[in-house]
KELUMMI-113168 format. One record per atom (N, C-alpha, C): x, y, z. Coordinates in steps of 0.001 Angstrom, whole numbers, padded with zeros to 6 digits, always signed. Example, Ala and Ser with C-alpha at 12.3 -4.5 7.8 and 13.67 -1.06 7.14 Angstrom:
# residues 2
+013190-005690+007800+012300-004500+007800+013200-003300+007800+012850-002250+007080+013670-001060+007140+012900+000030+007870
This chain:
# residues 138
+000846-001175+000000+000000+000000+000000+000891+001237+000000+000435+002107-001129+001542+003612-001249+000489+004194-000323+001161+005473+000566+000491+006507+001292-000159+007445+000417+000275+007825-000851+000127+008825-001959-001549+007984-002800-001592+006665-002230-002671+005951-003660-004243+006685-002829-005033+006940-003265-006057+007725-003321-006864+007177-002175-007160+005767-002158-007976+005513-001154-006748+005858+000174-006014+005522+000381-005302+005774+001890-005418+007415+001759-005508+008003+000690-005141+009832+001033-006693+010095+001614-008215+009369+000689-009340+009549+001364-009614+008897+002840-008670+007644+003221-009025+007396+004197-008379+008207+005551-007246+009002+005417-006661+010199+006432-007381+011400+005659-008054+011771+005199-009179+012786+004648-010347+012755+005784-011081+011500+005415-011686+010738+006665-011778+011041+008164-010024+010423+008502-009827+010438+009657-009693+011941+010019-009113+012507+009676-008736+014234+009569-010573+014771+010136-011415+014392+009299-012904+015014+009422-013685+014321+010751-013353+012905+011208-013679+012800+012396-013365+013370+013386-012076+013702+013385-010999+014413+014610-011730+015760+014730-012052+016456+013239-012696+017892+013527-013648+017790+014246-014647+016719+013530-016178+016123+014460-015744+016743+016090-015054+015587+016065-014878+015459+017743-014223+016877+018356-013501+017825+017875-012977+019112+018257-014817+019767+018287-015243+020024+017267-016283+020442+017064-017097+020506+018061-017186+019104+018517-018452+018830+019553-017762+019577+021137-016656+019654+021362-015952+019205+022440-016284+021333+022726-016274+021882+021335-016510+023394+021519-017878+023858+021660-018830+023098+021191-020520+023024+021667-020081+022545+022973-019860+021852+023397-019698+021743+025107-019577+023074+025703-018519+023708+025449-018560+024609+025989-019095+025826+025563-019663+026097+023997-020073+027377+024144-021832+026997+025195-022038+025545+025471-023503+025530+025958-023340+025910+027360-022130+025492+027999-022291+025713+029289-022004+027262+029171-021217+027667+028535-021271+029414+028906-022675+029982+028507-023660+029282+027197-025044+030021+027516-025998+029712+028123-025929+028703+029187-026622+027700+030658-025932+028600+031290-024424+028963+031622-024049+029414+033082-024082+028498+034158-023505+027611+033456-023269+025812+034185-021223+026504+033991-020777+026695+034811-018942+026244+034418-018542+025653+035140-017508+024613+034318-016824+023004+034936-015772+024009+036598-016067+023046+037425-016097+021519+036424-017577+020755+036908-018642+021530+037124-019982+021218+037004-020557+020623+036324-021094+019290+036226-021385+018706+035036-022764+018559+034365-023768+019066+035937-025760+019003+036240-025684+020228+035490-027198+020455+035568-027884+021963+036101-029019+022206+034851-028276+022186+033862-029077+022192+032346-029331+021144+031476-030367+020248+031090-030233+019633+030358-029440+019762+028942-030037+021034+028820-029009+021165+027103-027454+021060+027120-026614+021455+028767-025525+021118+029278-025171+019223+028976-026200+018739+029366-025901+017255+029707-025669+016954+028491-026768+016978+027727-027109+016370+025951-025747+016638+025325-024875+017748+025544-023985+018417+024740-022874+017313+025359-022654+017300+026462-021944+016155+027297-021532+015299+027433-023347+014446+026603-023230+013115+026382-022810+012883+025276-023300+014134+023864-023045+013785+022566-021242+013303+022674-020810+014241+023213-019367+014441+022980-018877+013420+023430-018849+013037+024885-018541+011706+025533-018670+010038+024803-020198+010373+023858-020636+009300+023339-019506+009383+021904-019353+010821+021468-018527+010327+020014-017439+010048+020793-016788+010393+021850-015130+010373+022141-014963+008344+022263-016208+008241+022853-016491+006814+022935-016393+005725+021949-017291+005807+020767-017358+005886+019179-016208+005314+018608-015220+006772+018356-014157+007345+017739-012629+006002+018324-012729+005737+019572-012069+004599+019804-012312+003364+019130-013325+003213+018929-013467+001769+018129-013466+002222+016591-013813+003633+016159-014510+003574+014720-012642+003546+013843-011550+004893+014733-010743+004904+013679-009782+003785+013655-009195+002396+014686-008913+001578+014609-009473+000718+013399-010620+000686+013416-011798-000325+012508-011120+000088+011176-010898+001494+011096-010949+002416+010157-010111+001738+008794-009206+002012+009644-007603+002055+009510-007408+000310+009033-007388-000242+009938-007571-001745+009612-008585-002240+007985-009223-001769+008370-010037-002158+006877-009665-001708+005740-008663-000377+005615-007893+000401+004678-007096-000417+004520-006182-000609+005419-004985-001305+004934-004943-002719+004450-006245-003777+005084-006035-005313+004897-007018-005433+003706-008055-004487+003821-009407-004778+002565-009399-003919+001196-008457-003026+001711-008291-002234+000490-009395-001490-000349-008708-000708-001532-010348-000089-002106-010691+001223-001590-012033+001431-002222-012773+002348-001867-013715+002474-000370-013969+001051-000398-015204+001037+000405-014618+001494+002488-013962+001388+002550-013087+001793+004122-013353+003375+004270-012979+004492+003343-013012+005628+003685-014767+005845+003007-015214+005696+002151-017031+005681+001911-017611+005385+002999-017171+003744+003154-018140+003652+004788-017685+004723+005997-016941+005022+006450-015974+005854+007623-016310+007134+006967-016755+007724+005868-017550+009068+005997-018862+008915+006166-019487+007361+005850-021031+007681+006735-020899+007275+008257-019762+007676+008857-019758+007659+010084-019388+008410+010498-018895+009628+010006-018914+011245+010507-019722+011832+009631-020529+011490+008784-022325+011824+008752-023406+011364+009817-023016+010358+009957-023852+010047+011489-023584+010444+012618-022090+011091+013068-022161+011457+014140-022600+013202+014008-022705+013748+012848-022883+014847+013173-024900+014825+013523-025227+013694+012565-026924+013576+012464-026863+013366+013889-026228+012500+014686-026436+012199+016359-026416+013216+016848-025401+014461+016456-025043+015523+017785-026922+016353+017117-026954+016779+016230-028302+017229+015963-029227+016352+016424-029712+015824+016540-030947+014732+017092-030686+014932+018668-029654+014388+019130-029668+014268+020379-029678+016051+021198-029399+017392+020504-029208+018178+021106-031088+018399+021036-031662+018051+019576-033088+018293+019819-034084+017663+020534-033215+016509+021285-034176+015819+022313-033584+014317+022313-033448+013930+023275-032719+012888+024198-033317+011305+022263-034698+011661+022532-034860+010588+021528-035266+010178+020260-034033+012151+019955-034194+012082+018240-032528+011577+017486-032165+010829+018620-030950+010194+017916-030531+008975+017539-031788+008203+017177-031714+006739+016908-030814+007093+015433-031415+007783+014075-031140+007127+012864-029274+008006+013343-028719+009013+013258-027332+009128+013830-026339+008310+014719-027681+007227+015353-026568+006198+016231-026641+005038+015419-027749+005014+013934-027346+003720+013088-026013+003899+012379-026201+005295+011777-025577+005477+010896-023640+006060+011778-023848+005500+013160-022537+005506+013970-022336+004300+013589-023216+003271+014645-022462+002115+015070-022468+000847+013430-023682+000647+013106-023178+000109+011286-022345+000474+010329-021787+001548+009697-020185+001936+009619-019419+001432+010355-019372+001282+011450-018274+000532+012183-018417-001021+012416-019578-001488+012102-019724-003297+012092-018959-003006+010879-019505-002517+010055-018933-003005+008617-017643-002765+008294-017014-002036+008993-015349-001379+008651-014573-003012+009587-015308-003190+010551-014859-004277+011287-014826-005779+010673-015966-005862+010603-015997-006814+009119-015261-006816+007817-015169-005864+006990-014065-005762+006106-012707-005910+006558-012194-005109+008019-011247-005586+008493-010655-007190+008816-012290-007668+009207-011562-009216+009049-011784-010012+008085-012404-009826+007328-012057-010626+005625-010871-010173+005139-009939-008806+005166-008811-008583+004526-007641-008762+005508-007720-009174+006291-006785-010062+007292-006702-011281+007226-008058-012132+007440-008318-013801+006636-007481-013833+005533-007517-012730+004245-007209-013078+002707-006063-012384+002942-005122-011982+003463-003924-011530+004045-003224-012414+004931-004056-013879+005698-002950-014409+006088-002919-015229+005707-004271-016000+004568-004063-016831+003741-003457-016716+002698-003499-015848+002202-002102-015265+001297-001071-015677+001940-000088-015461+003145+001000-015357+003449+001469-017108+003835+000155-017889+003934+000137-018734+004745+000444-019959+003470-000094-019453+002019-000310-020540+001119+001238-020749+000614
């Protein structure tokens, strides 16, 4: 695998746009508590405080399993499909932080479109590891 071949440049394209995700959210944290008048290290008081809280906590959560998955499925499965799937998973986390800031239980379709991107990056990861060590193995 060259670093320069297109899918690895889209799949750190990718990763690059989750990382913002997660900066992103981590600055709604705080511009909410400065317009609640909740400041840390307080974590109650406002719901719209919490929601912002959880979104962030929940992607920081996410983001551990998604860019490992990520990465792995780039390198062993190759292709297109690793950084395609892994941008509908910083489309879903942004659909989550919207849903969930508009109410605790408008974030189902943002937590599909989290956690299925990541079965499937996981899955591709282990078919191109199988055909990577059966390759090495034959």
């Amino acid at each position: 695998m060259i670093l320069s071949a297109p899918a690895v440049v889209l799949t750190a394209a990718v990763t690059l746009l989750a990382v913002l995700i997660t900066i992103g959210l981590s600055i709604m944290v705080s511009k909410v508590r400065t317009r609640a008048g909740i400041q840390p290290p307080a974590m109650t008081g406002s719901p719209e405080v919490e929601r912002a809280l959880r979104v962030h906590g929940n992607t920081i959560e996410q983001i551990v399993i998604f860019l490992p998955a990520l990465w792995l499925a780039a390198l062993y499965f190759q292709g297109w499909a690793a950084p395609a799937v892994g941008l509908v998973w910083c489309i879903g986390r942004i659909l989550y932080a919207i849903g969930y800031m508009a109410g605790e239980h408008k974030r189902a379709a943002g937590f599909a479109l989290t956690i299925l991107p990541t079965l499937i990056l996981i899955l591709l990861a282990a078919i191109g590891l199988v055909g990577a060590w059966t390759a090495a193995t034959a």
